[in-house]
N, C-alpha and C positions, 0 to 999 in steps of 0.2 A: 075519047074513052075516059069515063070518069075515076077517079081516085080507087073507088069500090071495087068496081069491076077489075082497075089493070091490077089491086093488089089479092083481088082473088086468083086472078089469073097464075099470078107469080106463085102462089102458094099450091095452088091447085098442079101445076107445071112440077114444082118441086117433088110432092106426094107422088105424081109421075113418073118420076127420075126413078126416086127410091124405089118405086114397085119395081122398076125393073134392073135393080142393084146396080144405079149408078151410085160410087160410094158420094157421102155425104159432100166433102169437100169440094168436089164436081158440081154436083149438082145443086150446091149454095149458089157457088161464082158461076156457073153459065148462067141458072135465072138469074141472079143479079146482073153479068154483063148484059145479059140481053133485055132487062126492064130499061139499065140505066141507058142504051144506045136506042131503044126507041123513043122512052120520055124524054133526054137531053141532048144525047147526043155521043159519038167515038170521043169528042175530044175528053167530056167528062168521064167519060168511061178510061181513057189512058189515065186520066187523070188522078183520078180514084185508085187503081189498082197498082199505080207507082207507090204512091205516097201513103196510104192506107195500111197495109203491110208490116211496111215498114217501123211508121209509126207503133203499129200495135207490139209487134215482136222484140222492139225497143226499150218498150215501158219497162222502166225499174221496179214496178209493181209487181210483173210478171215472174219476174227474178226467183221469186217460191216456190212457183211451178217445179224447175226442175230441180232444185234445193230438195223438197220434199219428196217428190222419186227417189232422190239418190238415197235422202235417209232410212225413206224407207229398204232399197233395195240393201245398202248396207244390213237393215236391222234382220230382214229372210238370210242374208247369205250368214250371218252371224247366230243361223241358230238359236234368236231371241223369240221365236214365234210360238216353235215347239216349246221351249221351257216355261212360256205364258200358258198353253195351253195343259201341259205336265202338271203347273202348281193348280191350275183353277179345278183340273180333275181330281187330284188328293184333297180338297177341300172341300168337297161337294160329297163325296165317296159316301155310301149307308144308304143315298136317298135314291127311290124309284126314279129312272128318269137321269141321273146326276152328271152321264155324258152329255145329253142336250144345253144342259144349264151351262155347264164347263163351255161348250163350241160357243155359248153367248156372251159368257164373261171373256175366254180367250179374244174373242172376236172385238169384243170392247177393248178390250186390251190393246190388240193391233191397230185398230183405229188411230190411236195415239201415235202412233209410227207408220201411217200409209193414208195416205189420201184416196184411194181408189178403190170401189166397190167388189170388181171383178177382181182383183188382185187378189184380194179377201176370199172370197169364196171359191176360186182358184186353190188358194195355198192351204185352207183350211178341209177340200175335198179330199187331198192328200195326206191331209195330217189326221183329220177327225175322225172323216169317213171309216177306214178302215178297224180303228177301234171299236166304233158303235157296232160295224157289221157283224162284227166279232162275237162281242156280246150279244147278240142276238135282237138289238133293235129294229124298226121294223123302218127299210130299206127307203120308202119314202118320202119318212118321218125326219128319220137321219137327215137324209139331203137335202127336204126343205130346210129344215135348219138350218143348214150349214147357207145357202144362198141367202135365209131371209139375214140372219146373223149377219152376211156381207154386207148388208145393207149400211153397217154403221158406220164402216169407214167414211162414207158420204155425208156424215152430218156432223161426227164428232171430232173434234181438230185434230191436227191439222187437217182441213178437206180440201182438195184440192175445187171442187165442184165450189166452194164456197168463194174462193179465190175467183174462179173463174167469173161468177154474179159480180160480186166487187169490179171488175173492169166491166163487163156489159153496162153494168147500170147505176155508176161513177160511186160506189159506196168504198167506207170505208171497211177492207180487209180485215185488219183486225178485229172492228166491232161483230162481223157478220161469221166468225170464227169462233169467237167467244162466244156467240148467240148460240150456237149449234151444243153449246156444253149440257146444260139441261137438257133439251130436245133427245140429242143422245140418251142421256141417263136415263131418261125417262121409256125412251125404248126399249133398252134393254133391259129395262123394267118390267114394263109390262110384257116382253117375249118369258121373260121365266116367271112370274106369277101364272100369266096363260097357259105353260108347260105344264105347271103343278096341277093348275085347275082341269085341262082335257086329260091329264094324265089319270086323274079319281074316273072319270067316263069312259075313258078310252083305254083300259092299264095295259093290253098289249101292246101297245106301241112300243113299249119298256119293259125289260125283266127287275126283278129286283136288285137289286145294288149287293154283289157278292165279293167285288172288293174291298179289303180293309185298310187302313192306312193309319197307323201310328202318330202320335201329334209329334212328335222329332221329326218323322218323314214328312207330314205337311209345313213342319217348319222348313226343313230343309230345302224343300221345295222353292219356297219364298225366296231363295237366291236369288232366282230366273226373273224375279220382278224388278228387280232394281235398277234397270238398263231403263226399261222402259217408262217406271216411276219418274227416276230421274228426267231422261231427255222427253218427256207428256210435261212433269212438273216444270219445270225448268221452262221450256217454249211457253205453254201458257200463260205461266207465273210472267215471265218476261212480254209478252205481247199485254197484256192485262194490268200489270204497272207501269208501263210505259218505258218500259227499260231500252226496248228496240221494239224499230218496224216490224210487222208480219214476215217483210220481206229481207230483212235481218234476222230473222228467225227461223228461216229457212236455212241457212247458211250454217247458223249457228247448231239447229239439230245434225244436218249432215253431217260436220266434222266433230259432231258430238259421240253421232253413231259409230262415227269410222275411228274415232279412240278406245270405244268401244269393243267393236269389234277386235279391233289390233289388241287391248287388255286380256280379251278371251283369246287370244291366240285363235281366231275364226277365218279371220280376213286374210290371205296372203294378197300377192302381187297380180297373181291372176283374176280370184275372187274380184279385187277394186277393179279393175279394167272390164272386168265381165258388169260391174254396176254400172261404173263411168257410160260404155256403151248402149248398155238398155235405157238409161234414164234419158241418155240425149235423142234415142229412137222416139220413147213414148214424148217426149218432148215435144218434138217436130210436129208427131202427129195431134198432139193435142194445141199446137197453135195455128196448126193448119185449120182445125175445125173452128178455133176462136178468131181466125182471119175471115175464113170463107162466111161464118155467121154474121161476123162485124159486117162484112158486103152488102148479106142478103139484107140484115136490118137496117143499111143505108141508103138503099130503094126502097123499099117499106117506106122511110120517112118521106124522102125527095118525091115520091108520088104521092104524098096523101094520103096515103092509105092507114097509117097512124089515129092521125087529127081527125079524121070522116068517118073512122069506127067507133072512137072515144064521142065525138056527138052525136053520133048514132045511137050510142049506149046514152047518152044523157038524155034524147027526144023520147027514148021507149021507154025510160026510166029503171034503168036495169042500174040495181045498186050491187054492192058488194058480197050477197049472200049470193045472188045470181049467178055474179062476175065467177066464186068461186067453183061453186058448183058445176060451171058449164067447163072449168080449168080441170076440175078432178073427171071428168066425162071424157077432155078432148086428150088428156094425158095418157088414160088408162089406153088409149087406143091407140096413141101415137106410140104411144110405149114398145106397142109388140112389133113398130120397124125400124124405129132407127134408136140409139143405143141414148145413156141417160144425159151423159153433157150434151149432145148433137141437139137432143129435146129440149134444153133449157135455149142455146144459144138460137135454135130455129126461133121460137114461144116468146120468152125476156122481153124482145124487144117489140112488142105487139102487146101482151099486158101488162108490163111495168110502169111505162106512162100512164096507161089508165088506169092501174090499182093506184098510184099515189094522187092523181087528180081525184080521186073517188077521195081521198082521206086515208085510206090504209096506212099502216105505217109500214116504209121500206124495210127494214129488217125484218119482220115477222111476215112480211111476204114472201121475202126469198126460202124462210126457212119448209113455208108450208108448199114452194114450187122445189126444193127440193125433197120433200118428204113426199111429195105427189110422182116424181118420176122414178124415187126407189122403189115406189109401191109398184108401177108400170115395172119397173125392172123383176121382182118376180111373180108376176100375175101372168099364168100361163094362157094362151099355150104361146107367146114367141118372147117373155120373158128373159132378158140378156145374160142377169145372173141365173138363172136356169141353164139358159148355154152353156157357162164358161165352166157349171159343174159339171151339165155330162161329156164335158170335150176333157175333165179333167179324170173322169169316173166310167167307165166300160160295168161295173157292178149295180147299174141301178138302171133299170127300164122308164123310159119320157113320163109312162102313163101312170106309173108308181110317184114320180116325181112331183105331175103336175097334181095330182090327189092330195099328195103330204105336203107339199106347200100352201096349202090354202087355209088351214087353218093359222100361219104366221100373215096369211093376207088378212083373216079377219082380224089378229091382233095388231095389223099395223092401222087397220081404218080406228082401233081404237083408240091407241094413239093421236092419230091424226085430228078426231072426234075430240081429244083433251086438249091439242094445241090451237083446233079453233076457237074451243069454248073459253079458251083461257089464256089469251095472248100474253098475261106478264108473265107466264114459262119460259118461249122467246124472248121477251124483252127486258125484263130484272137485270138480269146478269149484263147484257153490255151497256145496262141504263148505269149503271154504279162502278163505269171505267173510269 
């Protein structure tokens, strides 16, 4: 059996799995046990799944991972989310539209204190949602919002999804953290110019803006920022001078948070023990998916099937514009099964070799394979952050949902459209660390 064939096989097996909800974890390590024991052999296979593990779960790199759950879990139980999303609304206040823009900047906001997309648009369904319905926004305009809006905890730091790339595909964390800062800004950018602009074509989506807000109470407002200023400033500034690791920087926002917390008098003894717990759960699960992937991409290699696609691509002549386009095709689709890390760690390690043999530059590859599975993540209909809002929202019907998100879909291919055309966005900022 050649290279081609056993690593379609394996791939083709996994898709398998999934269709029929074996969860992801499962069904990395069975196809990898059972590539690695017909091409080598039990012994490498014990082999492998002893020391592999371990190895991974070890890494001081890692260390962020759950450093930044905590922080963030700290920075929700501390009621820094709501008061981010309080001050962006009094600032906004007059203009048609001004709670969508508020759910984008809140949302920027958060990102700076959460690495996790679905977190995001989870905690924001409960906060925002309700306001906007209130007002009379239009039901599936809201909620796209609020999911496309999630999307930025995935790009802009701390992300954990970005960490995660750094170990697949041996780069450095910090560089690939600091890359995401623009990339960010720039989307939520262009989500509220796009607001303003469908809002002229489209105006019920929006009633007009009937709240008023006093510039004392907009100041006052600005209280609520300074948690999150500080510990955003603080981490980046610190990863970006070289003050500490990424992975000292985790460390450093959590017990930044939790002084925090404890200054606002938010956090009791329960509150921490109720974070301590959640973050070591989502932990678990997320280096179980960074084990099981680690597996699946170390038969990928040990067959060949790596090396025989990369000169494959080289005899047909398939360059780089190719390479991406066939990436934003196979994403959008793999998208609506299995959720947005499982997609990177399944993918990483099948085109990363071959975007940097092509010449790509490794940072501004990762950035555009993470801004391609946030797009799969609300592009309906099995969009994840779509999921996790109507599991958080009984007020908004699928078909209204998958309607109103689509116009944040086309504002993210613009997006997308500006970082390919223009890779020193990605690359400026960690080129001048």
């Amino acid at each position: 059996m050649g290279p081609e064939l056993s690593g379609g096989i394996a791939i083709a097996s996994l898709l398998i799995l999934l269709g029929f909800g074996v969860p992801i974890v499962w069904a990395m390590s069975l196809v990898a046990a059972a590539g690695m024991w017909i091409g080598v052999g039990w012994t490498f296979v014990f082999t492998t799944f002893q020391t592999l593990p371990m190895a991974t779960v070890s890494s001081y790199s890692l260390v962020v991972i759950p450093m930044f759950l905590l922080m963030g879990g700290f920075c929700h139980r501390a009621d820094i989310i709501a008061g981010l999303y309080s001050a962006a609304h009094r600032f906004t206040s007059r203009t048609r539209g001004n709670l969508l823009v508020a759910t984008v900047l809140a949302s920027a906001g958060f990102a700076a204190a959460s690495g996790s997309s679905l977190a995001a648009s989870s905690v924001f369904t409960r906060i925002a949602l309700p306001q906007m319905l209130k007002f009379g926004y239009s039901p599936g305009v809201a909620a796209g919002c609020i999911a496309a809006a999630g999307t930025l905890a995935a790009i802009i730091p701390p992300s954990i999804a970005m960490v995660i790339i750094a170990s697949l595909t041996n780069q450095s964390a910090g560089t690939l953290l600091i890359a995401g800062i623009v990339p960010g800004l720039l989307t939520a950018g262009v989500y509220i110019v796009g607001i303003k602009l469908f809002l002229l074509r489209f105006p019920h989506w929006a009633p007009d803006a009937d709240e008023r807000f006093t510039w004392r109470e907009k100041l006052l407002g600005l209280r609520s920022l300074w948690s999150v200023l500080l510990l955003g400033g603080f981490i980046m500034g610190g990863i970006y001078s070289g003050w500490f690791s990424p992975s000292a920087a985790g460390a450093v926002g959590a017990f930044g948070a939790l002084l925090i917390g404890l200054a606002m008098r938010k956090l009791g003894v329960g509150a921490i023990r109720d974070c301590l717990v959640e973050s070591a759960h989502s932990t678990i699960r997320l280096f179980a998916i960074i084990v099981a992937g680690l597996l699946f991409s170390r038969y990928l290699v040990i067959s060949g099937f790596i090396g025989a696609i990369n000169g494959a691509m080289k005899d047909l002549g398939v360059g780089p514009v190719e390479l991406i386009a066939f990436m934003i095709v196979l994403y959008l689709v793999l998208g609506m099964f299995v959720d947005s890390l499982s997609l990177l760690v399944i993918t990483l390690p099948t085109f990363y070799p071959i975007a940097t043999t092509m010449g790509l530059d490794p940072v501004w590859f990762s950035i555009i394979a993470v801004k391609l599975v946030e797009i799969a993540a609300i592009t309906p209909p099995v969009g994840l952050n779509l999921f996790a809002v109507m599991g958080a929202t009984d007020q908004v019907k699928s078909t209204e949902l998958f309607r109103g998100v689509l116009p944040f879909v086309l504002l993210e291919t613009v997006t997308l459209g500006l970082l390919l055309a223009f890779p020193g966005l990605t690359t400026w900022l960690p080129g001048n660390m």
